[in-house]
ROTIZA-387110 format. One record per residue (C-alpha): chain; x, y, z; residue in three letters; residue number from 1. Coordinates in Angstrom, 3 decimals. Each point is the difference from the previous one (the first is absolute). Example, Ala and Ser with C-alpha at 12.3 -4.5 7.8 and 13.67 -1.06 7.14 Angstrom:
residues 2
ATOM   mol         c1         c2         c3   type   seq
ATOM     A     12.300     -4.500      7.800    ALA     1
ATOM     A      1.370      3.440     -0.660    SER     2
***
This chain:
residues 425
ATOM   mol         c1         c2         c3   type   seq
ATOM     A    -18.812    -71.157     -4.381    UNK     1
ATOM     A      2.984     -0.266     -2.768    UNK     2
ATOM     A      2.563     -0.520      3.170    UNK     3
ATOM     A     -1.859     -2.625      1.081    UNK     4
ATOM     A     -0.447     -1.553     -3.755    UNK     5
ATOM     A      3.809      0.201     -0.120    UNK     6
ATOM     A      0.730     -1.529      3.098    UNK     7
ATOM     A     -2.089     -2.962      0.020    UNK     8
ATOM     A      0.214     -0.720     -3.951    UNK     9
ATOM     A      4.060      0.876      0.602    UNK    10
ATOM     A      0.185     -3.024      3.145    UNK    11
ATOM     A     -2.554     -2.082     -1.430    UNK    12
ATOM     A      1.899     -0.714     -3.076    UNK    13
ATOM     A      3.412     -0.681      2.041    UNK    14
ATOM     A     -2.276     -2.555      2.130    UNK    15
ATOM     A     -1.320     -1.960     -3.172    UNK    16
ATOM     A      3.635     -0.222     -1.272    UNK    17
ATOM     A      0.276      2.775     -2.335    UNK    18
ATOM     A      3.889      1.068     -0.331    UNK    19
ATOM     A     -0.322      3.542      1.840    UNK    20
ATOM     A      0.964      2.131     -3.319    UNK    21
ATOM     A     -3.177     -2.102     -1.992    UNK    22
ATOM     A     -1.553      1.013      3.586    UNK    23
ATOM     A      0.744      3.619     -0.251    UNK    24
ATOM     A     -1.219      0.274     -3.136    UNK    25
ATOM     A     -3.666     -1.339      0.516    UNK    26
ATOM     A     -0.316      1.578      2.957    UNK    27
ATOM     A      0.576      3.257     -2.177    UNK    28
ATOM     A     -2.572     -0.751     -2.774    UNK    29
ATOM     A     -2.614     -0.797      2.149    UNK    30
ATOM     A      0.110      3.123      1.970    UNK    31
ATOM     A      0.077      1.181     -3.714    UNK    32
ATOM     A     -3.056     -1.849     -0.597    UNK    33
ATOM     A     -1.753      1.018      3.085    UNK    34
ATOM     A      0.354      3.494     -0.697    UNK    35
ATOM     A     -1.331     -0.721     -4.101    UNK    36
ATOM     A      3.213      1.898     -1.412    UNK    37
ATOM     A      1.726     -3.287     -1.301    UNK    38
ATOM     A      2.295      0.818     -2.847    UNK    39
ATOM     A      2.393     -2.839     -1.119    UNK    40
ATOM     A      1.964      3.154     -1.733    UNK    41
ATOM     A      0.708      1.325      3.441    UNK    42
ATOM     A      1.013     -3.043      1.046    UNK    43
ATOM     A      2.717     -1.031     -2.248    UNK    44
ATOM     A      1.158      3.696     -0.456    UNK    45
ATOM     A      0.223      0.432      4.105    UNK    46
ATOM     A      2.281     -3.465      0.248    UNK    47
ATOM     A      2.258      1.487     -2.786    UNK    48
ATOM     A      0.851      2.822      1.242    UNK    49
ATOM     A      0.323     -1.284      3.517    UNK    50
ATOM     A      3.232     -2.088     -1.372    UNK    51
ATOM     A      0.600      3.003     -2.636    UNK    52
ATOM     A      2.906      2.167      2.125    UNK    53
ATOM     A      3.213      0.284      0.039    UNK    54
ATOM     A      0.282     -0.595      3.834    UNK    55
ATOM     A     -1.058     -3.321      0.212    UNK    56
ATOM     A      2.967     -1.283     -2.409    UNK    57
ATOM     A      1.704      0.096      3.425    UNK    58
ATOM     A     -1.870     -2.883      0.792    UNK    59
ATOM     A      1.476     -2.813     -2.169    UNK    60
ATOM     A      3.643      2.190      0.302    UNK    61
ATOM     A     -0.326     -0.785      3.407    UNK    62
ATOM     A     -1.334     -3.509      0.300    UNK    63
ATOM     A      2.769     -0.713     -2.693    UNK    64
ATOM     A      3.150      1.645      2.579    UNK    65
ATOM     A     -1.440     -2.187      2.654    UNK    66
ATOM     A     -0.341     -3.054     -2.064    UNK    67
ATOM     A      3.737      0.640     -1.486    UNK    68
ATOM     A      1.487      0.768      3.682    UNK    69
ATOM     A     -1.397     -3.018      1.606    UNK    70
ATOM     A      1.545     -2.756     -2.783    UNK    71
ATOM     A      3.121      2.331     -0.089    UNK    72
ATOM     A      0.959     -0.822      3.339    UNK    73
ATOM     A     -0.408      3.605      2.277    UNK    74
ATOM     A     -2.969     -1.587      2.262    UNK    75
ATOM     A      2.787     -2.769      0.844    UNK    76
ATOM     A      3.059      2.761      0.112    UNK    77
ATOM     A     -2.503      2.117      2.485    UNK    78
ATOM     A     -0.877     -2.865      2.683    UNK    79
ATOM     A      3.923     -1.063      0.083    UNK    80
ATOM     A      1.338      4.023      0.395    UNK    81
ATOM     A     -2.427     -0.222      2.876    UNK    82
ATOM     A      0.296     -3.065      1.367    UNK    83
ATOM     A      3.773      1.434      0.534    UNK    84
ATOM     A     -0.565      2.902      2.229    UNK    85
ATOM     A     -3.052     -1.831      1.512    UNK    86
ATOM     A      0.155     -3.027     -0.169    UNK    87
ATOM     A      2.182     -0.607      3.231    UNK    88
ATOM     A     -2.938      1.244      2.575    UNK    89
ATOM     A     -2.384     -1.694      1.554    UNK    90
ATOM     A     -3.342     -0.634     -2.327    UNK    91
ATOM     A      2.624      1.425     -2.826    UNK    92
ATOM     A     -1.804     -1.475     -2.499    UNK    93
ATOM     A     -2.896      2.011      0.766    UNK    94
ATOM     A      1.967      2.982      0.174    UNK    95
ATOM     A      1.405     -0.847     -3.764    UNK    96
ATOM     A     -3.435     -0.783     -1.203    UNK    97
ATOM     A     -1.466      3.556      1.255    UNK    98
ATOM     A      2.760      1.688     -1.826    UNK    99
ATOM     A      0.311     -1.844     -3.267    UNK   100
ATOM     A     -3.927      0.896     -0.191    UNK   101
ATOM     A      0.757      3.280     -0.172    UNK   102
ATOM     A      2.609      0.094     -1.915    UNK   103
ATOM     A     -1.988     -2.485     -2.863    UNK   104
ATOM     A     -2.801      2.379      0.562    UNK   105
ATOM     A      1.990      3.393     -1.396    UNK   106
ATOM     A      0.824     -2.561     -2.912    UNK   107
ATOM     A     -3.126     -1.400     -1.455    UNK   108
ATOM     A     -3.520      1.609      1.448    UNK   109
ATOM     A     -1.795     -3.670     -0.003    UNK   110
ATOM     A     -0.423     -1.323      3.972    UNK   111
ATOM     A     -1.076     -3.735     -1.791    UNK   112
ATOM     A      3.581      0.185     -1.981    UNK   113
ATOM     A      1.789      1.087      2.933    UNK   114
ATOM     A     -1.650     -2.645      2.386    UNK   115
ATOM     A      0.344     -2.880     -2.466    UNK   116
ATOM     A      3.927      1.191     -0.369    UNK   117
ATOM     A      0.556      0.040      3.596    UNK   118
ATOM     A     -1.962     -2.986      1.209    UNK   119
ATOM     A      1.885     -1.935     -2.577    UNK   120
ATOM     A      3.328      0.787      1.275    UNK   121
ATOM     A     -0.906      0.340      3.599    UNK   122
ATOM     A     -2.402     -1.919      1.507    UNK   123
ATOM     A      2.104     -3.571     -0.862    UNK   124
ATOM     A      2.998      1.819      1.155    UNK   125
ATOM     A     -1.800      1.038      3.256    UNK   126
ATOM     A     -2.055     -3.459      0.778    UNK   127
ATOM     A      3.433     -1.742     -0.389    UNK   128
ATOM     A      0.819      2.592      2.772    UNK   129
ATOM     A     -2.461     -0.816      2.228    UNK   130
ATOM     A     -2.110      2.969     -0.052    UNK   131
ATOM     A     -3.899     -0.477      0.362    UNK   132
ATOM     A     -1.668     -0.569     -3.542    UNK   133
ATOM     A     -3.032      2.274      0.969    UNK   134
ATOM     A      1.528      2.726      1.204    UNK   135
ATOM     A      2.645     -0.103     -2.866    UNK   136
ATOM     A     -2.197     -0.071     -2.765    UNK   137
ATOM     A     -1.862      2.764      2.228    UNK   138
ATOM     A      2.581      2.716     -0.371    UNK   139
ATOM     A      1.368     -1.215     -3.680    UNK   140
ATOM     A     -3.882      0.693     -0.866    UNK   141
ATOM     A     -0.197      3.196      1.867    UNK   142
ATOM     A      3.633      1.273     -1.496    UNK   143
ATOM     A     -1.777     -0.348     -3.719    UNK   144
ATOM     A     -2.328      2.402      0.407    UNK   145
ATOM     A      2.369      2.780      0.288    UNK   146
ATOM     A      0.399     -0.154     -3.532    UNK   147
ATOM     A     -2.956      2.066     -1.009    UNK   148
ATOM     A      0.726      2.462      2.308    UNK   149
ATOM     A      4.022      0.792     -0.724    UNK   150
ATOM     A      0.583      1.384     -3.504    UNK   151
ATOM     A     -0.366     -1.128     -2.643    UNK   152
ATOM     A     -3.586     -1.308      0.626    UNK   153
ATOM     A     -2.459     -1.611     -2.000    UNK   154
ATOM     A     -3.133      1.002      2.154    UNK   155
ATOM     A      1.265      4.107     -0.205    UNK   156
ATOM     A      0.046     -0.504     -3.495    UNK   157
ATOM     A     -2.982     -1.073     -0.415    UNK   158
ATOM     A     -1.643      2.666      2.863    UNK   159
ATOM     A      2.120      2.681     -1.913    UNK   160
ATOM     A     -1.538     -0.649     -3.906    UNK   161
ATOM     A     -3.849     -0.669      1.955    UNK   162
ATOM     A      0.204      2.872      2.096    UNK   163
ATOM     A      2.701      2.294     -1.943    UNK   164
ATOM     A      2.055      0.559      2.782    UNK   165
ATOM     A      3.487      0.721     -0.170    UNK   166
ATOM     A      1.755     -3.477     -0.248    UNK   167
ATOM     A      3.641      1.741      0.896    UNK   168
ATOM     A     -1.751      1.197      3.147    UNK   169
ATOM     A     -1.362     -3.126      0.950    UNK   170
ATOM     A      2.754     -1.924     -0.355    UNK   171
ATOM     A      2.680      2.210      1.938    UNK   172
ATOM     A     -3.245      0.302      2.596    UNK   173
ATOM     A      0.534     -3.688      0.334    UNK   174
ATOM     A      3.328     -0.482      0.777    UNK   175
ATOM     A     -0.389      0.732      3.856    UNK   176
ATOM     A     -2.907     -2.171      0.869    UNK   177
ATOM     A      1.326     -2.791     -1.755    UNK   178
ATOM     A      3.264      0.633      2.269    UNK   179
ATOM     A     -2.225      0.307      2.974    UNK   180
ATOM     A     -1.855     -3.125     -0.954    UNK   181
ATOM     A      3.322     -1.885     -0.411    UNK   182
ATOM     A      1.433      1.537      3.864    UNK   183
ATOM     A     -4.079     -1.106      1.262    UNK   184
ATOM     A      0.751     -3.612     -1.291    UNK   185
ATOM     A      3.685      0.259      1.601    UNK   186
ATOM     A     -1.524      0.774      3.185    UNK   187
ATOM     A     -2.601     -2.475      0.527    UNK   188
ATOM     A      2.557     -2.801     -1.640    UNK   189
ATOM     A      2.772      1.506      3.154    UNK   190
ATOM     A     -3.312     -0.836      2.461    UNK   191
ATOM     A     -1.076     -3.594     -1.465    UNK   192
ATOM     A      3.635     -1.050     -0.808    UNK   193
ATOM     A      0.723     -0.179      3.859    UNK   194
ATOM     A     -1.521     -3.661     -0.040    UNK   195
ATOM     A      1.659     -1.031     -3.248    UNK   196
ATOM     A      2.492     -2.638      0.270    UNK   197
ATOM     A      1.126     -0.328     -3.849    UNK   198
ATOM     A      4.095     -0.417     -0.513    UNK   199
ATOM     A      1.832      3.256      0.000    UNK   200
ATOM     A      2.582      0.500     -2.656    UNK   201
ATOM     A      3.573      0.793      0.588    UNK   202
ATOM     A      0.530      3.923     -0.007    UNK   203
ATOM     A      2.312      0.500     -3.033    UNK   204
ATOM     A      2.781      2.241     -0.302    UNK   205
ATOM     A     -0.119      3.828     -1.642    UNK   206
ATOM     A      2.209     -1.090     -2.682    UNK   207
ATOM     A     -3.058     -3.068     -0.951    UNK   208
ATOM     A     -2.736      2.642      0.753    UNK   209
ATOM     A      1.463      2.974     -2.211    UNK   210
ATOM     A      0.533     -2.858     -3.010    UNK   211
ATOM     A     -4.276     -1.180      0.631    UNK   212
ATOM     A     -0.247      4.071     -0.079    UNK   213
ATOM     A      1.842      0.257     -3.215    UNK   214
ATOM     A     -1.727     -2.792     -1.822    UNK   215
ATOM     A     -3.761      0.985      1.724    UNK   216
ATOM     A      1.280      3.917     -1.128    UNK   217
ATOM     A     -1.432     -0.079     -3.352    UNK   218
ATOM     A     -3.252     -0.865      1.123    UNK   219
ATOM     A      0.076      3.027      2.795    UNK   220
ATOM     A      1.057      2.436     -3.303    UNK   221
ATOM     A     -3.347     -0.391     -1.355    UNK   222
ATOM     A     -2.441      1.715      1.992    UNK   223
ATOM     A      2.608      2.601      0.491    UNK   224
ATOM     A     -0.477      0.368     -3.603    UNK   225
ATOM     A     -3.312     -0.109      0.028    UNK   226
ATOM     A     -0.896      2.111      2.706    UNK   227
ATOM     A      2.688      2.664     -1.027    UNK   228
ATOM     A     -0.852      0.154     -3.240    UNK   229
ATOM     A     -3.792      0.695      0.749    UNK   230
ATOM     A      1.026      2.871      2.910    UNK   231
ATOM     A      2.178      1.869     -2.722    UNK   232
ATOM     A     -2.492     -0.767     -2.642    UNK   233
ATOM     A      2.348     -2.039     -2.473    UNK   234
ATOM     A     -2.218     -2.198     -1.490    UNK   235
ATOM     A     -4.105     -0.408      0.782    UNK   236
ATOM     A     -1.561     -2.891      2.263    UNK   237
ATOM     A     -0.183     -2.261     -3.458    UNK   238
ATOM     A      3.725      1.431     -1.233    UNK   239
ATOM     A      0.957     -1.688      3.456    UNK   240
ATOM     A     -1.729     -3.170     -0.806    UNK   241
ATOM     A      2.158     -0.493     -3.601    UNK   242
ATOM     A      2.813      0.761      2.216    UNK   243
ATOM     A     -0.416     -2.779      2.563    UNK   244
ATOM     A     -0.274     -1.916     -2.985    UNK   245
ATOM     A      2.909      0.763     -1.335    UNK   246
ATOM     A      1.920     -0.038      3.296    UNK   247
ATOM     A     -1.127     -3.479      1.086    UNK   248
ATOM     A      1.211     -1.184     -3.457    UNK   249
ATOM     A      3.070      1.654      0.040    UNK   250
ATOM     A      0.450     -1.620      3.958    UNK   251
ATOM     A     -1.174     -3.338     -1.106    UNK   252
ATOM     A      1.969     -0.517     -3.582    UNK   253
ATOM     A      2.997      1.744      1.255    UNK   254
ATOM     A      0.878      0.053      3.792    UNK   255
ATOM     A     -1.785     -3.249      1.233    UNK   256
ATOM     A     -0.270     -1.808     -3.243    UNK   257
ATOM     A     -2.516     -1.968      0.546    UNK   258
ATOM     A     -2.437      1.174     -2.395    UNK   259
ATOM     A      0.182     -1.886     -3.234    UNK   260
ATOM     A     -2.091      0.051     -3.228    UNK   261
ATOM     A     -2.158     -2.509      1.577    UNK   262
ATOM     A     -0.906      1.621      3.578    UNK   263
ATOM     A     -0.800      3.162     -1.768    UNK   264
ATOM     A     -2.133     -1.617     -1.901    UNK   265
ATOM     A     -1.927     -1.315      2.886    UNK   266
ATOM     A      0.136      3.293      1.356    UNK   267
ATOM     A     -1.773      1.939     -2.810    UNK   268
ATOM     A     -2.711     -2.991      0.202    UNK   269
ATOM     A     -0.723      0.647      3.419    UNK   270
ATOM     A      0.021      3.538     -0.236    UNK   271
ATOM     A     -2.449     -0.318     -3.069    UNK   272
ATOM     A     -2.826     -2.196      1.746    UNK   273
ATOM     A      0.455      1.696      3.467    UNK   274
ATOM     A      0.082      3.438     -1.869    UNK   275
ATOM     A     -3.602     -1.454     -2.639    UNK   276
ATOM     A     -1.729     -0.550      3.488    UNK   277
ATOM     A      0.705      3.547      1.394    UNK   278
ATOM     A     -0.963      1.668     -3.106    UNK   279
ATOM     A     -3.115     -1.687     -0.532    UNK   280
ATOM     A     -0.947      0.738      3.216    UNK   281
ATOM     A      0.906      3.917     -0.452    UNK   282
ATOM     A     -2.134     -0.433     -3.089    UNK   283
ATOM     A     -3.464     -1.679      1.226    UNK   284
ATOM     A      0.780      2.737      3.577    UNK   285
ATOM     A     -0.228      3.033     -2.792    UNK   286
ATOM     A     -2.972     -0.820     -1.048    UNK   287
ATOM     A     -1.384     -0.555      3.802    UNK   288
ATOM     A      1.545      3.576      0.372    UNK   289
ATOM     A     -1.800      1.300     -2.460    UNK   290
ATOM     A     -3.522     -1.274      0.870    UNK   291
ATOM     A      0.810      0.574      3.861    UNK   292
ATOM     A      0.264      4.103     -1.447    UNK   293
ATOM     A     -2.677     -0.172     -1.730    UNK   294
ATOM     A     -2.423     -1.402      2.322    UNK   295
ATOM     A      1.443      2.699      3.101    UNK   296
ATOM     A      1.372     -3.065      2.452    UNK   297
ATOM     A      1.984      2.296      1.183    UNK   298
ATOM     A     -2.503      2.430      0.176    UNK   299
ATOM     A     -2.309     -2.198      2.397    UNK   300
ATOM     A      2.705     -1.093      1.876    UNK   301
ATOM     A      1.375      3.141      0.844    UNK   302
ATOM     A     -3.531      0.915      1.234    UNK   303
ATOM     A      0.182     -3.188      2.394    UNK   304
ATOM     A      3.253      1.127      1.249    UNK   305
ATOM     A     -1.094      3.702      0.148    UNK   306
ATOM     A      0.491     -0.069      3.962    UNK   307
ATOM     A      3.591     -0.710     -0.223    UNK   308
ATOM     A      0.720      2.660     -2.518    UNK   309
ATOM     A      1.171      2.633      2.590    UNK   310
ATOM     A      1.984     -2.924      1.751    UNK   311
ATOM     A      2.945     -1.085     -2.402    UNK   312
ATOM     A      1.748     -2.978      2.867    UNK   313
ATOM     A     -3.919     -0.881      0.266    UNK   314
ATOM     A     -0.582     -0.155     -3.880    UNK   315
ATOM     A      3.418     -1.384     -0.915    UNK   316
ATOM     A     -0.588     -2.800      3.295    UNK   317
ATOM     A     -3.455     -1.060     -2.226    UNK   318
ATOM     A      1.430     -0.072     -3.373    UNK   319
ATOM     A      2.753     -2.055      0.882    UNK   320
ATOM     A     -1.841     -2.333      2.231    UNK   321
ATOM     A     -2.637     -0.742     -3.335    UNK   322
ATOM     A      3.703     -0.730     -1.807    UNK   323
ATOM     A      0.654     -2.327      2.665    UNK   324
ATOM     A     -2.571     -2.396     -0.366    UNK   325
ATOM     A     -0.453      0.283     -3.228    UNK   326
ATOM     A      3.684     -1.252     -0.663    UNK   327
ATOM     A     -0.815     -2.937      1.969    UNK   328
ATOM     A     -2.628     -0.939     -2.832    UNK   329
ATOM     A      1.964      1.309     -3.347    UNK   330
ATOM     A      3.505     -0.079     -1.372    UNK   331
ATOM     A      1.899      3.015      0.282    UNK   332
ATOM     A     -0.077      1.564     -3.305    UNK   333
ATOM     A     -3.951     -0.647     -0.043    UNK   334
ATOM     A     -0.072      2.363      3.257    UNK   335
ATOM     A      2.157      2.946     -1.370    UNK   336
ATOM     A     -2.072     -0.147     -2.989    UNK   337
ATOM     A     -3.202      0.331      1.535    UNK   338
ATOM     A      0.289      1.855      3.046    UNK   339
ATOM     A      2.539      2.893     -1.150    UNK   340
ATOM     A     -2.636      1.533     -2.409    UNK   341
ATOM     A     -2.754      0.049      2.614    UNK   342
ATOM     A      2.478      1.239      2.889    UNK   343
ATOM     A      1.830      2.680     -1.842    UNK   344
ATOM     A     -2.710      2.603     -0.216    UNK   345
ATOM     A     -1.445     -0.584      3.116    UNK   346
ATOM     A      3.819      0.608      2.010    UNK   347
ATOM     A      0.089      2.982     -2.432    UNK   348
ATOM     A     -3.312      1.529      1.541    UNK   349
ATOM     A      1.876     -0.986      3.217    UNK   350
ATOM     A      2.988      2.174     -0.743    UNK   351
ATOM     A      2.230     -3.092      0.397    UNK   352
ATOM     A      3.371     -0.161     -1.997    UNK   353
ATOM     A     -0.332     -2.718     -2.906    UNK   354
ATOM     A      3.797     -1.089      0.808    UNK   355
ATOM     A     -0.675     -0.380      3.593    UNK   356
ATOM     A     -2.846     -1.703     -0.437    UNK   357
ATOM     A      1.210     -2.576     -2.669    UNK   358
ATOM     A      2.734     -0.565      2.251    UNK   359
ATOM     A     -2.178     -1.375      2.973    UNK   360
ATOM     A     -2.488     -1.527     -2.669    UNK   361
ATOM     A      2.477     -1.741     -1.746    UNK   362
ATOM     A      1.432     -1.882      3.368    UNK   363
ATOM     A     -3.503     -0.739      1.486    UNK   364
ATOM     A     -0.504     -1.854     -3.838    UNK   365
ATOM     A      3.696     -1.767      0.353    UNK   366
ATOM     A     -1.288     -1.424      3.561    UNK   367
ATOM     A     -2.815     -1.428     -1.623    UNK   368
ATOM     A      1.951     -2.263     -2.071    UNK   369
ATOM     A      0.647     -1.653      3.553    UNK   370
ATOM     A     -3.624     -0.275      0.740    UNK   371
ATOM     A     -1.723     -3.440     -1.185    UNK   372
ATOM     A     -1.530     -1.407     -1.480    UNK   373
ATOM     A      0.732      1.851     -3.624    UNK   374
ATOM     A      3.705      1.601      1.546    UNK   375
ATOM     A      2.186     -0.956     -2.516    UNK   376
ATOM     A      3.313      0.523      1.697    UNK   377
ATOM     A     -1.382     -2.413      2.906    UNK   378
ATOM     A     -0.394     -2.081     -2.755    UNK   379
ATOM     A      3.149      0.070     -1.636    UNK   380
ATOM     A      1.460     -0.542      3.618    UNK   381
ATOM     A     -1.986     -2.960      0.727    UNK   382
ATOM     A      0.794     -1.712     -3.510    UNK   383
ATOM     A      3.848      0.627      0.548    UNK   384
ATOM     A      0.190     -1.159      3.672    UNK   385
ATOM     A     -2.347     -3.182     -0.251    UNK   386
ATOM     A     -2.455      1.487      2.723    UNK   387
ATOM     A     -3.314     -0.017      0.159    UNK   388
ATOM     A     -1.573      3.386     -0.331    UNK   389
ATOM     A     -1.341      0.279      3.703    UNK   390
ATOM     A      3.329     -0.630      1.167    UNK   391
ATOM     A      1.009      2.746     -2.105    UNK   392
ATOM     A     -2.299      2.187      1.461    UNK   393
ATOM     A      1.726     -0.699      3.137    UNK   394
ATOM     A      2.903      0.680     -0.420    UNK   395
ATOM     A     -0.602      3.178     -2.220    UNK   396
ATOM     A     -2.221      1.284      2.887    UNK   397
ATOM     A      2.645      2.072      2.103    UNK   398
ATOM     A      1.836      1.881     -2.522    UNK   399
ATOM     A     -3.208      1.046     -2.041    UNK   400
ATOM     A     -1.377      1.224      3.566    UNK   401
ATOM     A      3.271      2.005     -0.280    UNK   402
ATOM     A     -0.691      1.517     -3.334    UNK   403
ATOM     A     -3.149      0.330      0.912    UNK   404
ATOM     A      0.988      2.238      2.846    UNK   405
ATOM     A      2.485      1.895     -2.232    UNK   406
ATOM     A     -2.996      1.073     -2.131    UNK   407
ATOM     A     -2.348      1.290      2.709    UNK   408
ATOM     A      2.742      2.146      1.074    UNK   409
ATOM     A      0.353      1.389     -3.723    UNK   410
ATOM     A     -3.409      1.113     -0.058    UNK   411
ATOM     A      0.297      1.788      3.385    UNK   412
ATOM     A      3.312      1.422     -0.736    UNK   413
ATOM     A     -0.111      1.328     -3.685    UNK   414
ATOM     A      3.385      1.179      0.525    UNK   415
ATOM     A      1.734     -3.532      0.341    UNK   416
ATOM     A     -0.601     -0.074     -4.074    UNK   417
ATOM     A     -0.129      3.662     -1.039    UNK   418
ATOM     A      3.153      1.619      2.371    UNK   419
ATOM     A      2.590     -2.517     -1.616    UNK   420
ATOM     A     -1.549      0.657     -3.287    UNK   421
ATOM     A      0.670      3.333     -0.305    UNK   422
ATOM     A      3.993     -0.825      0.665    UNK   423
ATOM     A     -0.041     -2.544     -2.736    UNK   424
ATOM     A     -2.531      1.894     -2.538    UNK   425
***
């Protein structure tokens, strides 16, 4: 009775117009209601000390390094280092979009920051080309969400503090799909590119690509830095996050210098508002945690998926699948929020690794940010490239099949996340 409550109360207010955190929120204190254990106290106390750890001040660290990176010039430096070692083959620009997603990814964790950076640099560069406009904005769209899956993330953060799993693990557990999703893209681009007939640039020479590698070089440091410093346990997940700060400061002010007094100001206001609208929903998804323990949803689900508990492929297939489609209907932070608590016990009655599982949970949620009509990465895509959203779709369609693909193979080959973990953990 309470999941149902919670559901319907949780998608009713999203229909009416609710913002999803005011959303998230009712639908908790109803079930509250319902069950005649209301307490305001709880309430307020719950939302607290969901925002109350030491964690989540990766968070606006993070958002801050990607802000800072962006309007200090590395998203630019990245496209042009691999515009000249790709740029020269057929469909290059493809290629050099592909790549510069991954690289943007290991730099700031947000797929709508990444997307917005790339689109805005490459889809007028690639339309003056003459590549297709669908199928452009397609794999620019499908390049950002790589960025919650490649350290540092935003979405393992946030799975990490809910479910307190290891963050270090989940990020290093990360770095190979988000590879694999990058060589997935790569391949399907190699296919569709056949029929492209946009201008081909002239192949430069080594001493023009090593100089693009030099000035793109300080922007490959960073996850280096990152990653290294997590695997020899130098500084903690949010140590990492003051670092990137500091780093994309140092890169911006110093190497580049183009970050001024004035972009860093606009920096730290973006990073405040985008960071206010993550936190408030961590908030108002505490206190939806704490009524969705008390009132045993995870409890009654578990007994629904009771069949599937001596199946793990079968009960990870049917968690992931409920992810799926309820991304298409809520934001991404929304569904971390909400489903981790109810999932987490239930894969642990499973015998099911946390890290493996948030791995294969956290791309499922990243394709739903493809998936209309709330996908906000389709969005982003569609605002930047002057299409219409169904056109979008279109051209988004192959390469999500792809990653799509990539993750039913995950959950019937654990080993494609855990085997290279244990080399990098």
């Amino acid at each position: 009775m309470e999941t149902i409550l919670f559901i319907a109360s949780l998608f009713g207010g999203i229909a009416i117009g609710l913002p999803i955190a005011y959303a998230i929120l009712g639908s908790a204190v109803l079930v509250m209601l319902g069950m005649g254990e209301f307490d305001i106290q709880a309430v307020v106390q719950s939302s607290i000390a969901g925002v109350d750890s030491f964690v989540l001040l990766a968070v606006p660290f993070f958002i801050l390094a990607g802000e800072l990176m962006n309007a200090g010039g590395l998203s630019q430096r990245i496209v042009e280092m691999a515009m000249a070692f790709v740029g020269h083959l057929r469909g290059g620009m493809g290629y050099v979009a592909v790549i510069a997603a991954v690289i943007l990814a290991s730099l700031s964790g947000s797929a709508v920051a990444d997307t917005a950076a790339l689109g805005s640099i490459l889809i007028p560069m690639m339309r003056q080309a003459g590549y297709g406009l669908e199928r452009s904005c397609g794999l620019i769209a499908s390049g950002g969400i790589i960025a919650p899956i490649i350290p540092p993330s935003i979405g393992f953060l946030l799975y990490g503090v809910v479910g307190n799993v290891s963050i270090t693990k989940l990020f290093l557990a990360g770095v190979f799909p988000g590879l694999l999703m990058g060589a997935a893209l790569l391949v399907v681009w190699s296919w569709l590119s056949r029929t492209e007939r946009g201008k081909v640039r002239e192949r430069l020479s080594w001493r023009a690509r090593l100089q693009a590698l030099a000035e793109g070089g300080w922007a490959l440091l960073m996850p280096v830095i990152i990653i290294g410093g997590l695997k020899f346990g130098v500084f903690t997940p949010t140590e990492s996050a003051v670092v990137a700060v500091f780093y994309a400061l140092f890169v911006g002010v110093f190497i580049y210098r183009e970050l001024n007094a004035r972009k860093i100001y606009h920096a730290l206001l973006a990073a405040t508002k985008t960071t206010s609208v993550v936190l408030i929903l961590v908030a108002t998804s505490a206190v939806a945690s704490y009524v969705i323990t008390i009132s045993e949803i995870p409890a009654q689900i578990t007994a629904i998926l009771h069949p599937f508990m001596e199946n793990p492929t079968a009960l990870v297939a049917l968690m992931l699948l409920v992810t799926f489609f309820l991304g298409m209907a809520l934001e991404f932070i929304p569904v971390i929020l909400i489903l981790a608590p109810v999932f987490l016990p239930i894969i642990a009655q499973g015998g099911i690794d946390p890290v493996y599982f948030g791995v294969v949970f956290m791309m499922t949620v990243s394709v739903g940010m493809l998936m209309p009509p709330v996908g906000v990465v389709l969005n982003v895509i569609s605002a930047i490239g002057k299409l219409p959203l169904e056109r979008a779709v279109a051209g988004v369609l192959p390469f999500m099949v792809a990653e799509i693909v990539l993750v039913i193979l995950m959950i019937l080959f654990p080993a494609l996340v855990m085997v290279p973990l244990r080399f990098l953990a």
